[in-house]
Structures are given as structure tokens and as C-alpha cells.
MARKEVO-946534 format. One record per residue: residue in one letter; residue number from 1; x, y, z of N, C-alpha, C, O in turn. Coordinates in steps of 0.05 Angstrom, whole numbers, plus 5000, padded with zeros to 4 digits. Layout:
("A",NUM,(X,Y,Z),(X,Y,Z),(X,Y,Z),(X,Y,Z))
...
% end
This chain:
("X",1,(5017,4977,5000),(5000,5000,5000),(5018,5025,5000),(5036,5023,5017))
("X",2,(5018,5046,4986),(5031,5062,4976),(5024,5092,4998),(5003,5104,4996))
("X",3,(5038,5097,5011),(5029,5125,5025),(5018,5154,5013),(5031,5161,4993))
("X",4,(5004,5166,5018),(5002,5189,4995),(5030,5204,5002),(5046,5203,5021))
("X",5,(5028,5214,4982),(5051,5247,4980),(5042,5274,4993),(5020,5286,4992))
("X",6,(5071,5281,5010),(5059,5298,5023),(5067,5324,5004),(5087,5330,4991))
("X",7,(5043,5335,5008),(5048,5365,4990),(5065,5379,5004),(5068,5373,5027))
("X",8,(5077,5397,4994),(5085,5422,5000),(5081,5446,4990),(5082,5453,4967))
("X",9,(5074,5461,5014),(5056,5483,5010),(5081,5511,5020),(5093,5516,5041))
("X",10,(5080,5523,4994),(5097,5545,4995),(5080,5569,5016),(5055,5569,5018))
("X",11,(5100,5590,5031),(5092,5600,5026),(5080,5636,5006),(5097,5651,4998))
("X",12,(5061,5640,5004),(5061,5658,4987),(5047,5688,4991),(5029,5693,5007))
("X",13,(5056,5703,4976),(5046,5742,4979),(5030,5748,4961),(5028,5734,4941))
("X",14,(5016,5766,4963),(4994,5780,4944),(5021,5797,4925),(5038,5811,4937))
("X",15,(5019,5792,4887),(5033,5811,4876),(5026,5840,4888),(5043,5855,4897))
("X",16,(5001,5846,4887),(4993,5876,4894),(4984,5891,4923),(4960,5890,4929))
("X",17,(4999,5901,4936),(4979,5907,4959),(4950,5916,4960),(4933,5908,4944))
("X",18,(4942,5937,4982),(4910,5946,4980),(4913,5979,4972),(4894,5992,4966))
("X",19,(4949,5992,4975),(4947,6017,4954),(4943,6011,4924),(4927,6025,4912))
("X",20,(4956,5993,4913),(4961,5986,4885),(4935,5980,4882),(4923,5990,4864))
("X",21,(4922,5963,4899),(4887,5954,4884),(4871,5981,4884),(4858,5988,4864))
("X",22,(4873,5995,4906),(4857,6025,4901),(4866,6040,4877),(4852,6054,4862))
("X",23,(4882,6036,4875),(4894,6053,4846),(4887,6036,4822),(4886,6048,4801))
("X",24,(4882,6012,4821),(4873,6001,4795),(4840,6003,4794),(4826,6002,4774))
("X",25,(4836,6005,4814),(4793,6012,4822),(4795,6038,4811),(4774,6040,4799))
("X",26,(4812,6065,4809),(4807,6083,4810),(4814,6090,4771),(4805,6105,4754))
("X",27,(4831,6070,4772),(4843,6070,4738),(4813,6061,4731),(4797,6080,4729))
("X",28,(4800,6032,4727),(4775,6022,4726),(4751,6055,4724),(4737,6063,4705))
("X",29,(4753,6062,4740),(4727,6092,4737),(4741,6106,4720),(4727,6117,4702))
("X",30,(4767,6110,4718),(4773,6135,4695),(4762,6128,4668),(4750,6143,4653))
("X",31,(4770,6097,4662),(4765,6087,4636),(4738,6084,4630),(4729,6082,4607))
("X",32,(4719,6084,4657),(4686,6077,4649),(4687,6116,4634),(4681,6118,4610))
("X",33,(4693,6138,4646),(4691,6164,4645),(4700,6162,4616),(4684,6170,4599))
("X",34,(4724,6151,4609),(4731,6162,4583),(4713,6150,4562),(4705,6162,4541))
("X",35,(4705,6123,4568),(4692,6107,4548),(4664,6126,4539),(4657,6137,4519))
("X",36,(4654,6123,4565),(4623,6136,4561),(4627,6173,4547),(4609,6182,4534))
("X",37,(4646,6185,4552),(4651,6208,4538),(4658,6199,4505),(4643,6211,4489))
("X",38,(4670,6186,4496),(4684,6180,4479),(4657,6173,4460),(4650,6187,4441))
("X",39,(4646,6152,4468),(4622,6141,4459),(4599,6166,4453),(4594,6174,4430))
("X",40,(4589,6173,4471),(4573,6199,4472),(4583,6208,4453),(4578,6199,4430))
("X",41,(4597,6226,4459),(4610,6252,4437),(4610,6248,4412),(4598,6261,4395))
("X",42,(4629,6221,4409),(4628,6208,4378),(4603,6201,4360),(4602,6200,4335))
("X",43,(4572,6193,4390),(4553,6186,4373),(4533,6214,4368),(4513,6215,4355))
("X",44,(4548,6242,4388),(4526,6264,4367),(4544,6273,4356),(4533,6291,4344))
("X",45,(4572,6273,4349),(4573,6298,4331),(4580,6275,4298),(4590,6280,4276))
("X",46,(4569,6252,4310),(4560,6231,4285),(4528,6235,4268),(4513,6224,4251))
("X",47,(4531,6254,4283),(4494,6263,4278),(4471,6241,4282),(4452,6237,4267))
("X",48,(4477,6227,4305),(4463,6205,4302),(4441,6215,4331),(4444,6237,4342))
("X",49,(4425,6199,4336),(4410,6216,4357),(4412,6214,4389),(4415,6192,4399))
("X",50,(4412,6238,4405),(4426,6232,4427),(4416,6205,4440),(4430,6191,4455))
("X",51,(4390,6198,4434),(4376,6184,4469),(4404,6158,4457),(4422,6149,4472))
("X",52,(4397,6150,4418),(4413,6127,4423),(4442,6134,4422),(4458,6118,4412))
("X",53,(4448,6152,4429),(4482,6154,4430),(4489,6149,4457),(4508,6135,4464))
("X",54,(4470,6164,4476),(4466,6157,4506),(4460,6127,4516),(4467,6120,4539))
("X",55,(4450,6116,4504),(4443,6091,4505),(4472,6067,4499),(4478,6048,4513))
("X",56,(4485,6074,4474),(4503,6061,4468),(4532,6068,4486),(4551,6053,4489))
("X",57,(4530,6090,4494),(4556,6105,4511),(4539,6090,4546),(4554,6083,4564))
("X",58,(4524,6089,4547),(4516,6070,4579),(4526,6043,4575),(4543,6032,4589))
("X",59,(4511,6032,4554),(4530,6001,4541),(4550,5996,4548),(4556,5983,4568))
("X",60,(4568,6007,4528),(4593,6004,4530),(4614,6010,4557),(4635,5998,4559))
("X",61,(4604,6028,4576),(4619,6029,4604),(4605,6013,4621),(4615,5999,4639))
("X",62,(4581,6015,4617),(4579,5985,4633),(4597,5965,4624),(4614,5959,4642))
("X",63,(4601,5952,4600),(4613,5932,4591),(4645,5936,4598),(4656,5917,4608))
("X",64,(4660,5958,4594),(4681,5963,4605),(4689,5970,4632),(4713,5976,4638))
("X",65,(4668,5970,4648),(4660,5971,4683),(4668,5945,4685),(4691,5937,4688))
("X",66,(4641,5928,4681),(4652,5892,4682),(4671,5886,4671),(4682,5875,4690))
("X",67,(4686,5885,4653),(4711,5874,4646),(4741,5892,4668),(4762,5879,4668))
("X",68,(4740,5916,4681),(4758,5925,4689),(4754,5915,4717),(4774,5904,4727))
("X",69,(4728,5916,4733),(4715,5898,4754),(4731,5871,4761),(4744,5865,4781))
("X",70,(4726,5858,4739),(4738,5830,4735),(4769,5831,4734),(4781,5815,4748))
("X",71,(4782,5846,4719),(4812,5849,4718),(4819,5856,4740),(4841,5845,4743))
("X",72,(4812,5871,4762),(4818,5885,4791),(4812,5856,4802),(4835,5850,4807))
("X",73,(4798,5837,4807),(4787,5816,4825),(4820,5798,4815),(4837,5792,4832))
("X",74,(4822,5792,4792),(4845,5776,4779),(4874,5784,4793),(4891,5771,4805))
("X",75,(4872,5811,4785),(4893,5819,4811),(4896,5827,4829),(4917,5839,4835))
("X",76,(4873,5825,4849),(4880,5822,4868),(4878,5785,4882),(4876,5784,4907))
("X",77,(4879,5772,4875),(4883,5742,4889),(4900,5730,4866),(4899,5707,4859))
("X",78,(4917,5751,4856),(4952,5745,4843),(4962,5739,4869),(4954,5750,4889))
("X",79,(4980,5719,4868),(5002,5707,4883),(5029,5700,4877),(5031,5690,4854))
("X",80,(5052,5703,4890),(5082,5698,4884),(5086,5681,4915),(5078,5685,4938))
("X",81,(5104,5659,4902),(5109,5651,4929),(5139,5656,4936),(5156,5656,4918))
("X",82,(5145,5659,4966),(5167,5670,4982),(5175,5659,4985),(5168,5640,4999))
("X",83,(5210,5665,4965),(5231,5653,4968),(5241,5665,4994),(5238,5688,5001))
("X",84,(5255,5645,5010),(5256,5645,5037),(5283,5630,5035),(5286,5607,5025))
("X",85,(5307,5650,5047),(5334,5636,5053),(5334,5617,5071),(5314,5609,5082))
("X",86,(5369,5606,5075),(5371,5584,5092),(5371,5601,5126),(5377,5623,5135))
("X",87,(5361,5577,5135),(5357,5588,5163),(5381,5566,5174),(5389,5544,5165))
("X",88,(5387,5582,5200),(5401,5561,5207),(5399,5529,5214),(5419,5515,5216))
("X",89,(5377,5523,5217),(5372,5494,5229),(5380,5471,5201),(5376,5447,5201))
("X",90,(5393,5487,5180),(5389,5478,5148),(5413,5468,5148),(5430,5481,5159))
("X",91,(5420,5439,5135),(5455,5433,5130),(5462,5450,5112),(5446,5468,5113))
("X",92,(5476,5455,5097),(5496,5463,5077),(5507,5495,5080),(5499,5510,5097))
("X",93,(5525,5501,5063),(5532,5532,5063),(5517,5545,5060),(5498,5544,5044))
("X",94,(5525,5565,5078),(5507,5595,5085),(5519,5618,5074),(5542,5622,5082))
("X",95,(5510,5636,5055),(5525,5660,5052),(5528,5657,5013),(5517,5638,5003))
("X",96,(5538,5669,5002),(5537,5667,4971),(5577,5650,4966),(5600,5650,4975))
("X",97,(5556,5638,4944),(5574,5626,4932),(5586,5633,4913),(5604,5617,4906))
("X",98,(5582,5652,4899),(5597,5678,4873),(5623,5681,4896),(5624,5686,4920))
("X",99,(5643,5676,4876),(5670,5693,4881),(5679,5688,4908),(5685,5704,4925))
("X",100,(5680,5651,4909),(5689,5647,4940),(5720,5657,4944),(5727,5663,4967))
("X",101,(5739,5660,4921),(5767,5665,4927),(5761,5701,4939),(5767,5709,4962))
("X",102,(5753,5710,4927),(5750,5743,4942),(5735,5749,4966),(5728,5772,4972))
("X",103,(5731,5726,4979),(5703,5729,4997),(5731,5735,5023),(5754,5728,5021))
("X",104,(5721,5747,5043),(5731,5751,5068),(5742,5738,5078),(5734,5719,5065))
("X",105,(5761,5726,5098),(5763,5710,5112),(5773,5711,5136),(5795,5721,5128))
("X",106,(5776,5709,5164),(5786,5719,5180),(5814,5698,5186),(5834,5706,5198))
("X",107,(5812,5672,5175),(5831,5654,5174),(5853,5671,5156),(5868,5687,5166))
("X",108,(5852,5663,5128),(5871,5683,5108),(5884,5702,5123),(5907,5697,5129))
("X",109,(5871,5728,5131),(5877,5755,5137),(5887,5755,5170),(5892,5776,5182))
("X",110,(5889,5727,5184),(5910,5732,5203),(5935,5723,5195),(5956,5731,5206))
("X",111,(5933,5696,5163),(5957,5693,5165),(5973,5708,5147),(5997,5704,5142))
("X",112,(5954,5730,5137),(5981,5748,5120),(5988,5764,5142),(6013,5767,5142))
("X",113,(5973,5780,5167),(5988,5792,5174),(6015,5772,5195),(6037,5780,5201))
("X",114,(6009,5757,5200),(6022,5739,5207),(6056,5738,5185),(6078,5731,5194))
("X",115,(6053,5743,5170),(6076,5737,5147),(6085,5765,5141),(6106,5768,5128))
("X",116,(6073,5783,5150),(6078,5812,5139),(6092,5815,5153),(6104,5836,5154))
% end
């Protein structure tokens, strides 16, 4: 009989905090503002008639409300998971391994002065 596998469960951070999400809620209203201007404007000086230019400019920011709505929800339950150094209770070397010959040493540097 085969044991299950135990998962391992990282752990992990929100990419965005709750300033960055207010600021993408607030991006979200600018774009409903520009859409529904954009729309409007374009459908009277299209000579077309206001109620349905008004009508089609409500459409469309609603529709770009819900889709920016949805993009804000997506990022906010973005996740990265935390790379987390060695702690000590860990076997192996501690400290970087780039450029061990230049790395410090307190051994080395008693025995040059030692020789000096």
C-alpha cells in the first residue's frame, strides 16, 4: 500500500497590495469616464440621435466597468510565492557562493598579517 505524497505548500504574497488595488479601482472609473465620453461625443457629433448615443455610451461602460471589475478581482488574488533563505537549522553553506576566492576570511587575513 503506497502512502500518499505529502504536498508542499509554499509559502506565498499578494503581487499587489491594497494601495496598488485602490489605484487600479480608480484606473477602472477613469476608463468607464473616458469610454462613456468617447462614445457619447462620437455618437452626436456623428449626427446620430442623442437618446441612442446615450444609450450606446451607457452600454459600453457598463461593459468596460465589468471587464475592468473583473481584471481588479484577477489581481487582486495574484500570488508569488516567498523565496525564503537558509535558516540556520538547514545543512549546507550559508552566505553566497559567487567569488568564493575574494570572499573575506578571517583565517587568510590573520595569516598574511602573520607573514607581513
Amino acid at each position: 500500500m503506497q502512502q500518499p505524497s505529502k504536498a508542499v505548500t509554499l509559502a506565498r504574497r499578494a503581487v499587489l497590495d491594497e494601495d496598488a488595488l485602490s489605484w487600479a479601482r480608480r484606473g477602472v472609473w477613469a476608463m468607464c469616464i473616458a469610454v462613456y465620453l468617447a462614445v457619447f461625443i462620437g455618437g452626436i457629433q456623428g449626427g446620430g440621435a442623442e437618446l441612442l448615443a446615450m444609450g450606446r455610451a451607457v452600454a459600453f461602460t457598463l461593459a468596460a466597468g465589468v471587464l475592468g471589475n473583473k481584471a481588479v478581482d484577477v489581481l487582486s488574488r495574484a500570488s508569488l510565492p516567498v523565496e525564503q533563505g537558509p535558516t540556520a537549522d538547514q545543512d549546507g553553506p550559508v552566505g553566497s557562493l559567487v567569488d568564493l576566492m575574494a570572499s573575506t576570511n578571517v583565517a587568510q587575513q590573520e595569516d598574511g598579517a602573520e607573514a607581513a
